[in-house]
C-alpha positions in Angstrom: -53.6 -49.6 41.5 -50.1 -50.8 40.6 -46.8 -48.5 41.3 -46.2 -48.6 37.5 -50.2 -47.1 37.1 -49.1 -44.8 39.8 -45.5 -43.3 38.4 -47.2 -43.4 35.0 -49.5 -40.8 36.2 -47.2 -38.6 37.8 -45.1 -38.6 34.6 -48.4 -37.6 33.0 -49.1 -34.8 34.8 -45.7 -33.4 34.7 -44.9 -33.6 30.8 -47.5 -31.0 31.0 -45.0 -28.5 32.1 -42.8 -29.3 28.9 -45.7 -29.4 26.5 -47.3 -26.2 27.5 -44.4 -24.3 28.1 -41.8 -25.8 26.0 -43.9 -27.7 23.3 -41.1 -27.0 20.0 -37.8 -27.5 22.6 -39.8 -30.8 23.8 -40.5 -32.1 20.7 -36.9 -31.8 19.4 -35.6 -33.5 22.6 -37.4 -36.0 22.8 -37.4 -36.8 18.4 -33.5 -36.7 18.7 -32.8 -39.0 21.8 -32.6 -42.0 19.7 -28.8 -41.3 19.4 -26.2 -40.8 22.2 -25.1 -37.0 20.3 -26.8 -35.8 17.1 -25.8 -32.8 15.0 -27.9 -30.4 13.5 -25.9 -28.0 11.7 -23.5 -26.0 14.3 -25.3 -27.6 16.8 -24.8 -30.5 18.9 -27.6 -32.4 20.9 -26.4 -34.2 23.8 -28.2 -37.0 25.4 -26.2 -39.3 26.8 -24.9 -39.7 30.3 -21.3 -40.2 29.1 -21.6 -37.7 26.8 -22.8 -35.2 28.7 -20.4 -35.5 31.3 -17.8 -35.3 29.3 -18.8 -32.0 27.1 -18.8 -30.5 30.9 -15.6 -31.6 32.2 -13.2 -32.3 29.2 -14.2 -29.7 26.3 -12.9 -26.6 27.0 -16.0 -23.8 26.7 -16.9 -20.6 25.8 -18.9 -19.5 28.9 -19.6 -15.9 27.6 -20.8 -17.1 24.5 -24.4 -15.7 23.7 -27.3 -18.5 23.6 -25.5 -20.1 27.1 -25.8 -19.4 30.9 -23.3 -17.3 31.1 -24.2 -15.4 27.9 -27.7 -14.5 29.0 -26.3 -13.2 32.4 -23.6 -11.3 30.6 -26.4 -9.9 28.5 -28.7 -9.2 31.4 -26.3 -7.5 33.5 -24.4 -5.7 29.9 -24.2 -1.9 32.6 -22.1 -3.8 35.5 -21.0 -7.6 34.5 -17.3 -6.0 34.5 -15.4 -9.1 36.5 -18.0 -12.0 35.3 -20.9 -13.1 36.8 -19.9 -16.6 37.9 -21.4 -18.3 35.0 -19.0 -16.8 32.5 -16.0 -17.1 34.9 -12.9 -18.7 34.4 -10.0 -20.1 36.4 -9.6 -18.1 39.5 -12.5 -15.7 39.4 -14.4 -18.1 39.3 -12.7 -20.4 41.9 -13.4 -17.8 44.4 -16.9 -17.1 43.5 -17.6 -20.8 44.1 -15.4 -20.6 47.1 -17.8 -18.5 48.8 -21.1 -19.7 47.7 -19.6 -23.3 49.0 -19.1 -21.7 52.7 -22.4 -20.1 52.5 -24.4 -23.0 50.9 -22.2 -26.2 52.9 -23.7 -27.9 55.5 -23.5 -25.4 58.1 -24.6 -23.1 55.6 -27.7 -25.0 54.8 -28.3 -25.9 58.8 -28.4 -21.9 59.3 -31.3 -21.3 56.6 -33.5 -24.2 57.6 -33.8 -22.1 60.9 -35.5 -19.2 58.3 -37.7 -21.9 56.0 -39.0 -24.3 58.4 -41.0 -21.5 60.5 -42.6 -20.9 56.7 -43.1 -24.6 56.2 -45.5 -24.8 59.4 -47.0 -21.4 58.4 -48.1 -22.3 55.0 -49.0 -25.8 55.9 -51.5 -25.3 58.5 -54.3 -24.8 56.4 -53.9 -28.9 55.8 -54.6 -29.8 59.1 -58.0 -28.5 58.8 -59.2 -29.5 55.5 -57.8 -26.3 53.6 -55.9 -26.2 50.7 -52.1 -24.8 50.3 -50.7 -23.4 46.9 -47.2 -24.7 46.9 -45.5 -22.0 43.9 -46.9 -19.7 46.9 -44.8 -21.7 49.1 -41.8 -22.4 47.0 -41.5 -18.7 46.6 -41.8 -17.4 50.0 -39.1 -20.4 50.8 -36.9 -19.1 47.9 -37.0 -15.6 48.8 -36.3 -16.1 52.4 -33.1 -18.0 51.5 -31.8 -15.5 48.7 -32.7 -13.2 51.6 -30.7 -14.4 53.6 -27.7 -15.3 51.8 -27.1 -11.9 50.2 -27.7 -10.2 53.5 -31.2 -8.2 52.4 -33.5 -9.9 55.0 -34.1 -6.6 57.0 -35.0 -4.7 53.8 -36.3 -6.4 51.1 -39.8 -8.6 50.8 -38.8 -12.2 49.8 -41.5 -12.4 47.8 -41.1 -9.7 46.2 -37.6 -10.4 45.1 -38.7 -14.2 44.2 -41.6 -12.4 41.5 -38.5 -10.2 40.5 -35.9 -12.9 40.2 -38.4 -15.5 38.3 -39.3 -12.2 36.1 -35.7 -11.4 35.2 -34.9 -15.6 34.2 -37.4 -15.4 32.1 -36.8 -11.9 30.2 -33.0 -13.1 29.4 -33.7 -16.8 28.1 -36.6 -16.4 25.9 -34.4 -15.4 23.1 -32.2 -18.2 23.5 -35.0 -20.9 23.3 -36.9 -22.3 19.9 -40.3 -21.7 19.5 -42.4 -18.8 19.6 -41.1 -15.6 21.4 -43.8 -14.5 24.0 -43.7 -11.1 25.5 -42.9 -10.7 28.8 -42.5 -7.7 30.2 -39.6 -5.8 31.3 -36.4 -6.6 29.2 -33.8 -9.2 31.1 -31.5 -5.8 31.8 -34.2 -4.2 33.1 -35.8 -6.8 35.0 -32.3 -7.5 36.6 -31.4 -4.2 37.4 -35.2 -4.1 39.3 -34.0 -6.6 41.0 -31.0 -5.2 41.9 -32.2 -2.6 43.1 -34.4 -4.5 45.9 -31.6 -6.5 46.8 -29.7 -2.8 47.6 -26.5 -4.3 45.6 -24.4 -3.0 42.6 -22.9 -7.0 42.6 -23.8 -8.7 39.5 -23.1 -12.1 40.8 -25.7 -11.3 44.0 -28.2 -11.3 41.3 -27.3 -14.1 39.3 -27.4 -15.8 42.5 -30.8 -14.7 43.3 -31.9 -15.9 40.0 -30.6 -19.0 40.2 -31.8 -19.9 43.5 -35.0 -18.9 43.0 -35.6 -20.2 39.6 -34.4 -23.9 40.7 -36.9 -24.0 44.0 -40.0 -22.9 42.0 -38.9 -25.7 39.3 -38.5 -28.4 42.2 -40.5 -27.7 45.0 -44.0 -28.1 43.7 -42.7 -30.9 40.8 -41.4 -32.6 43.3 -44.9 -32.3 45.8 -47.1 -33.4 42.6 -44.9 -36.3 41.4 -44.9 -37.6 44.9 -48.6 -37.4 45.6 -49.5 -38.5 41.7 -47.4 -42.0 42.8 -48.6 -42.1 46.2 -45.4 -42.1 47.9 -46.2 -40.3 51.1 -45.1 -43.7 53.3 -41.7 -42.8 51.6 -41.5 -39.2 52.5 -42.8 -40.1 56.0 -39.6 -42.7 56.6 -36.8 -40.5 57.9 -34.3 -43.1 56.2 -35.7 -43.4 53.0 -36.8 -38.9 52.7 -33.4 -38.1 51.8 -33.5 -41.2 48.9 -36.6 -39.9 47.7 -35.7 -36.8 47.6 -32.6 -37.5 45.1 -35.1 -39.7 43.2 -37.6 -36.7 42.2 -35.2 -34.3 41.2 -34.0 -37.0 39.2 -37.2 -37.2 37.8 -38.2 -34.0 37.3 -34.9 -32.5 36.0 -35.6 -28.2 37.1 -32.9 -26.9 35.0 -33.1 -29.8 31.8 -31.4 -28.1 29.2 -28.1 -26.7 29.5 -27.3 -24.6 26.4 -23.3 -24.4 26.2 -20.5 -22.9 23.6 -17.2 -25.0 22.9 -14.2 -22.7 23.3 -12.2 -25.2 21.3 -12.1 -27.8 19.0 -12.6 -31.2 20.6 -15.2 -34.5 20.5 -18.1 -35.3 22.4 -19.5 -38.6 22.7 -17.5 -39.9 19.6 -18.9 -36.8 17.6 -16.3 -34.1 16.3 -16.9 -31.0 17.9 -15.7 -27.6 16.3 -14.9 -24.2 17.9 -17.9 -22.2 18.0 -20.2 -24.8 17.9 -23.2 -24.7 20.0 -24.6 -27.6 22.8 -27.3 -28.4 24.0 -26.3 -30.6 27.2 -29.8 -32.3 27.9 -29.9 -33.1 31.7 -33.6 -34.4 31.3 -32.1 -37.5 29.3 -29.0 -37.4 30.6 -30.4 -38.5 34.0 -32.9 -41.0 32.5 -35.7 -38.5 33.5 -37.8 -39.7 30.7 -37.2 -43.4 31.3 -39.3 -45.5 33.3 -36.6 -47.6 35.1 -35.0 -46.1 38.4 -31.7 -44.6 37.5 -29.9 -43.3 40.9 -26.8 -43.5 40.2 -27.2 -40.6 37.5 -28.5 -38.6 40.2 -26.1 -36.3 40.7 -25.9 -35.2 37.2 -29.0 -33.2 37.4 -26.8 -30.7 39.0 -23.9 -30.8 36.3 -20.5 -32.2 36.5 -16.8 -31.1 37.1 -16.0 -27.9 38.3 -19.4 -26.2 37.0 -21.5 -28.5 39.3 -24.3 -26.4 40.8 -23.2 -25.0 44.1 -26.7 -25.0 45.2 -27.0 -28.8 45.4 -26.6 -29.4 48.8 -29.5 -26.4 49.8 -31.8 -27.8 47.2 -31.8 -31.6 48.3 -32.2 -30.6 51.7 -35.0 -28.1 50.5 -37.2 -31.1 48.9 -36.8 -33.5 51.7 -38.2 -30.4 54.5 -41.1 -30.3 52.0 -41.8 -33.8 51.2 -41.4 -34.3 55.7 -43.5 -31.2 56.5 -46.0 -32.7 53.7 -46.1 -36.2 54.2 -48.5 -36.5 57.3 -51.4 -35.3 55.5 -50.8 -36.8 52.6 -51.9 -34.4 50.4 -53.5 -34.7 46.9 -53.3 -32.2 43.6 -56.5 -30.5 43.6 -55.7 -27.9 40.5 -52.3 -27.4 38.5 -51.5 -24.6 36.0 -48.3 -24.2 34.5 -46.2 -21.6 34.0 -46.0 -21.0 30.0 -43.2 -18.0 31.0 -41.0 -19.3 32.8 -37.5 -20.1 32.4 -37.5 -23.4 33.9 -40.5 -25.8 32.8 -42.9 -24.5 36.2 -46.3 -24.9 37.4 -47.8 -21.6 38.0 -50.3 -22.7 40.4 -50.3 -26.4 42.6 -52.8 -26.6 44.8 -53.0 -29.4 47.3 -55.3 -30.8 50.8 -55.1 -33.5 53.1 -56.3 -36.8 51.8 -59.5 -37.4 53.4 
């Protein structure tokens, strides 16, 4: 079987998540890439690389504008979101939020909660050593809840899983509305899912949540994405090569994209990619194409821009790189196989909601 055979089938396998969760915001992606920006109406689709780095870092934006980030946590958090929730900040609010998730989430940071998720790696693996199976959304989510733990200060108190279920519950009660397609009930409203949440964390800070549902969003989007790409292509020998993990690593986030859509508002008038752009209009920033997710050809030098660009780039980066590779390491001596995938049709972020692997025999 040739690598090209190989990769073709992990690509397979993970447009899946996009056409069974996504299928109407997938098919206008992908029928509008031809062209580097396309209008429709007040809205702008942005595909290119160039394009989408410079909507992010040279058009000024309205970051509590509904249909964006920042509007759906605004929205979610409408009882306490009085000083911003990150997302929406501005200038030095949100200098200093970023300030201290970059201490907590630097390379000391990230060396502290490795202690906390590599006890949870070995756990959960075990069963592969002796011809079990291991769900890896299981996995991802006891990993994401230990580090949300953790970095908000509620490991003595709360269940990480708990608060992963109630952080992946509140993502997807506040961005269904801001998505085409069909509107699918979920439960609890994104206010009142957040303030559940909020009230197993034990805080009153809005951004503690956002935080929370941003970490925990991203890991269950990567972790087992990542897992299934890399067994689909058969590139254990990879994961197994200390020099070449963190590489790989890099390369499947690339590939998979967790967070492929940013929806965005321009605060001003301005262009984007050689396209006028009004005040008011909306974007849609798409990091799946911006990245070359959806090309064949190895594009790591657009890498980075899965995370965003500019002042806006994800703080998380650094945590979630070093997440994948611990995975892909902890994984790569049994190289496991996907036994049974289901995804996630709720979910804010394109998700399996089941991957179940075992050992290669």
């Amino acid at each position: 079987m040739t690598l090209a055979s190989t990769h073709g089938r992990a690509r397979r396998r993970d447009r899946r998540v996009y056409l069974r969760s996504h299928p109407v915001l997938f098919a206008l992606l992908a029928a509008t890439r031809g062209r580097p920006v396309r209008r429709i109406g007040r809205t702008l689709l942005v595909h290119d690389a160039d394009a989408y780095r410079e909507a992010l870092t040279r058009l000024p934006l309205d970051r509590a504008a509904a249909g964006t980030t920042g509007g759906a946590a605004r929205a979610a958090l409408a009882d306490t979101a009085v000083g911003g929730v990150l997302f929406d900040q501005e200038g030095a609010a949100h200098r200093a939020g970023r300030r201290g998730l970059a201490e907590d989430l630097g390379a000391a940071g990230v060396e502290r909660l490795r202690a906390l998720w590599r006890p949870v790696l070995v756990r959960r693996l075990a069963p592969l050593a002796h011809g079990g199976e291991v769900e890896l959304v299981a996995l991802a989510q006891e990993l994401a809840g230990e580090v949300v733990c953790a970095l908000l200060g509620s490991g003595s108190t709360a269940d990480p899983v708990t608060v992963a279920e109630a952080a992946a519950r509140a993502a997807a009660a506040s961005i269904r509305d801001h998505l085409p397609g069909p509107r699918r009930k979920t439960g609890d409203g994104g206010a009142d899912a957040t303030a559940r949440l909020r009230q197993l964390l034990g805080t009153t800070d809005p951004l503690d949540a956002m935080v929370a549902v941003a970490a925990v969003n991203t890991t269950l989007a990567a972790l087992p994405r990542a897992v299934a790409w890399c067994a689909d292509a058969g590139l254990w020998g990879e994961a197994a090569d200390e020099a070449q993990r963190p590489a790989l690593a890099d390369e499947l986030l690339r590939l998979t994209a967790p967070s492929p859509l940013l929806p965005r508002v321009a605060g001003a008038d301005g262009t984007v990619g050689g396209c006028p752009v009004r005040g008011g209009d909306r974007l849609l920033l798409v990091a799946r194409h911006a990245v070359g997710a959806h090309r064949r050809s190895p594009r790591p030098e657009l890498a980075h821009l899965v995370f965003g660009a500019g002042p806006h780039t994800c703080p998380g980066a650094r945590l979630a790189r070093a997440q994948v590779a611990d995975v892909l390491a902890a994984l790569a001596p049994h190289r496991p196989v996907v036994v049974r995938a289901r995804v996630n049709r709720r979910a804010a972020l394109p998700s399996w909601r089941t991957l179940t692997v075992r050992a290669a025999s």
